[in-house]
C-alpha positions as CSV (number, residue, x, y, z in Angstrom):
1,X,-30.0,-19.1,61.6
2,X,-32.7,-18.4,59.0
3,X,-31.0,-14.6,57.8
4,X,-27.7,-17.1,57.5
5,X,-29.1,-19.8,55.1
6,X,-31.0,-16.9,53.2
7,X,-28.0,-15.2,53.2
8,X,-26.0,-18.2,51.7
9,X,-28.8,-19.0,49.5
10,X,-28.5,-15.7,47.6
11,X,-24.8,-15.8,47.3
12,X,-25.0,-19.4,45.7
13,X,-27.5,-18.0,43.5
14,X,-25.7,-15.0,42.5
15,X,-22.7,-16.8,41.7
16,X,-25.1,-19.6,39.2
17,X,-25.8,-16.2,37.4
18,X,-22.2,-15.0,37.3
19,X,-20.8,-18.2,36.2
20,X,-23.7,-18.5,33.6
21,X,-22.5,-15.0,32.5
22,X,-19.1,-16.3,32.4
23,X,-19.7,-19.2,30.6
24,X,-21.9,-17.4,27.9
25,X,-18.6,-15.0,27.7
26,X,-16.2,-17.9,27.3
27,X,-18.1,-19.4,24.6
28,X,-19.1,-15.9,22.6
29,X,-15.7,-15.6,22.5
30,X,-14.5,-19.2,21.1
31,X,-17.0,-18.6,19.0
32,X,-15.2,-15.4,17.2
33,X,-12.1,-16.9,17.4
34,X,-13.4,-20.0,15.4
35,X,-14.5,-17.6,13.1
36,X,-11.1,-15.7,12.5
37,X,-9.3,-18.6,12.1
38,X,-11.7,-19.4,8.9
39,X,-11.3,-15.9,7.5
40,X,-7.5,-16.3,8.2
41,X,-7.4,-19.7,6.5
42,X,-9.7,-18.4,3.8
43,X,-7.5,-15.8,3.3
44,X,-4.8,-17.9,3.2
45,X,-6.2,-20.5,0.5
46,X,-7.4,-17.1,-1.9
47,X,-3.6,-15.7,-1.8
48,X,-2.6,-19.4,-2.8
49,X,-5.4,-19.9,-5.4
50,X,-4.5,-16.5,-7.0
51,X,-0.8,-16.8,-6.4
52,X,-1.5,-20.2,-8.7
53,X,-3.3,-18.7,-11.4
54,X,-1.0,-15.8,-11.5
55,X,1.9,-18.3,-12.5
56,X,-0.5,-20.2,-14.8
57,X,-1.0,-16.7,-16.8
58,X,2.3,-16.0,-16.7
59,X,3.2,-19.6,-18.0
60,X,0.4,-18.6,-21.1
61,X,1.9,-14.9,-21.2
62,X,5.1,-16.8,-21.4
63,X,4.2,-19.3,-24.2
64,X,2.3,-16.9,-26.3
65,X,5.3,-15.0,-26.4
66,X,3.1,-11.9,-24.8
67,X,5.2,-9.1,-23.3
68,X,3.9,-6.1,-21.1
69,X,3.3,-3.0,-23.4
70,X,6.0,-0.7,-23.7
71,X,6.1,2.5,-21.8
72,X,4.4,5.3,-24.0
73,X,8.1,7.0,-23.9
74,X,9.6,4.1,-25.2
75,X,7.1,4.7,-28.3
76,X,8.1,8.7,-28.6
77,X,10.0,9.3,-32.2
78,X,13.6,10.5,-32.1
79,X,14.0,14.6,-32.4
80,X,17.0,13.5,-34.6
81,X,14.8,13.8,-38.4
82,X,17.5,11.2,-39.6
83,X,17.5,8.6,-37.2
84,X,16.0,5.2,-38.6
């Protein structure tokens, strides 16, 4: 009868550790996925900040009447000698 309990005694205490390991798991694991969610939604506030101050530049650009560059071939001369 002794063997039995001994028996049943390691079993119980075998499966403390196991859930204990499990439980560590579970929460190692909340733990990252509480973290991802704050780089996603960190992520997700930067796009919106910079999509923001990308309109506000291009409201200035807008207002200041400031246009892109031209292209560099835009700026070539005519090969026509009499053209304007």
């Amino acid at each position: 009868m002794q063997s039995v309990y001994d028996f049943l005694l390691i079993i119980v205490s075998n499966a403390k550790l196991i859930i204990g390991k499990i439980i560590e798991i579970v929460e190692i694991v909340a733990i990252r996925s509480s973290q991802i969610k704050f780089i996603k939604q960190q992520r997700a506030s930067y796009k919106l900040l910079m999509s923001d101050f990308k309109t506000k530049m291009d409201q200035i650009r807008f207002r200041l009447v400031l246009r892109p560059r031209p292209s560099w071939d835009s700026l070539q001369r005519s090969s026509d000698p009499l053209a304007g």
